[in-house]
C-alpha positions, 0 to 999 in steps of 0.5 A: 500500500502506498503511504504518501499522499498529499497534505490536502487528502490527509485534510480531507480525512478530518470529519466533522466531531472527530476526536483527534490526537495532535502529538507535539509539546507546544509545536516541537513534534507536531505536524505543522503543515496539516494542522494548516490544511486542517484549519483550512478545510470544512471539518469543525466540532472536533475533540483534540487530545495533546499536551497543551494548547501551543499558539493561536498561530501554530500547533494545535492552537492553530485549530483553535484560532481557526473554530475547529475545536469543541474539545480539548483534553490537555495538561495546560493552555496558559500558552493560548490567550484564545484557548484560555478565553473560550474556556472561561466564556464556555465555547471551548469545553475542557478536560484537563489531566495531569501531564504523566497522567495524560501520557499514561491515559494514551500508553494504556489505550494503545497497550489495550488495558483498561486505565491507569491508577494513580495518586496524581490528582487526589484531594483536588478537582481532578479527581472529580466524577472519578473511581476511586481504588484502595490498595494496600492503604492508599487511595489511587483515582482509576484514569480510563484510558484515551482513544481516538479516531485519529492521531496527526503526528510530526517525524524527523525521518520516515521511510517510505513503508513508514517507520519513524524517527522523532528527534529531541524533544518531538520523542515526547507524546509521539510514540504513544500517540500512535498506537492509541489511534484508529488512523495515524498520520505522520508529516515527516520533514525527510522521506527515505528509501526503505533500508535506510533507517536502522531498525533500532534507530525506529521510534514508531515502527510502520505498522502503526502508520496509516500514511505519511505527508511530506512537511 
């Protein structure tokens, strides 16, 4: 199966009240040029889980800036003036989760289990609506794990059956997103010949890759 298409076909994958994983810390590790062509195309009402709410002109915020998000499941948006406004007058619903809570909610749906226990969180609003589980004396809030329809991610280097290799800090939400996802799609800045990355140089092996953009 071909996996390169254009950044235009991977933008039209994006349906109306999708629940999209954006990979990224702020905008290191995220897909730039589909985030754009996203903002750009019909798609709205969608649910975004990553890290953070990045900028109003680039990263996940972009999405934001644009109307496209009803939703968003992150550990912070002090980055975001829009992202902050729509929270506090409402148009923006968010659901906010610890960073390492964030990342474990995504390695356990992607591992096919069914949560995380953790002590993050008690004692505050995040454990708000949430199970509570004792063990051995102490109390953990049982963290259900995070799904989506799709994950948009940024590589450094892919080949052509889709391996990846994410440099520096774009490692961070990456790998795990894509495993947590019905369809992945990685925008990667250099597309090589199959071979030309060592196996143990790979970060998210091709089988979890659906298609590839060229940045």
């Amino acid at each position: 199966m071909k996996k390169l298409i254009s950044v235009e076909e991977a933008a039209a994958m994006v349906k109306d009240g999708m629940t999209i994983m954006v990979g990224g810390f702020l905008a290191a590790g995220s897909p730039i040029k589909l985030i754009e062509a996203i903002a750009n195309g019909p798609a709205k009402d969608l649910t975004l889980i990553c890290n953070d709410a990045a900028y109003p002109e680039k990263g996940s915020g972009r999405l934001i800036a644009a109307g496209k998000v009803k939703k968003m499941i992150l550990s912070h948006m002090g980055t975001n003036p829009l992202a902050v406004a729509g929270f506090n007058d409402k148009t923006l619903e968010v659901e906010f989760s610890p960073q390492g809570t964030l990342a474990e909610r995504i390695r356990a749906a992607g591992a096919g289990l069914g949560g995380v226990l953790t002590p993050t969180g008690i004692g505050t609003v995040v454990e708000e609506g949430k199970q509570k589980i004792t063990i051995d004396g102490k109390e953990y809030l049982l963290e259900k794990p995070l799904h989506a329809d799709m994950a948009i991610l940024g590589a450094n280097i892919a080949d052509e059956s889709g391996n990846l290799i994410y440099k520096g800090t774009t490692q961070n939400f990456n790998p795990m997103m894509a495993t947590a996802a019905d369809l992945v799609i990685a925008e990667a800045k250099q597309i090589v010949k199959v071979g030309e990355i060592a196996p143990e140089q790979v970060h998210t092996p091709a089988l979890f890759v659906d298609y590839l953009v060229q940045f």
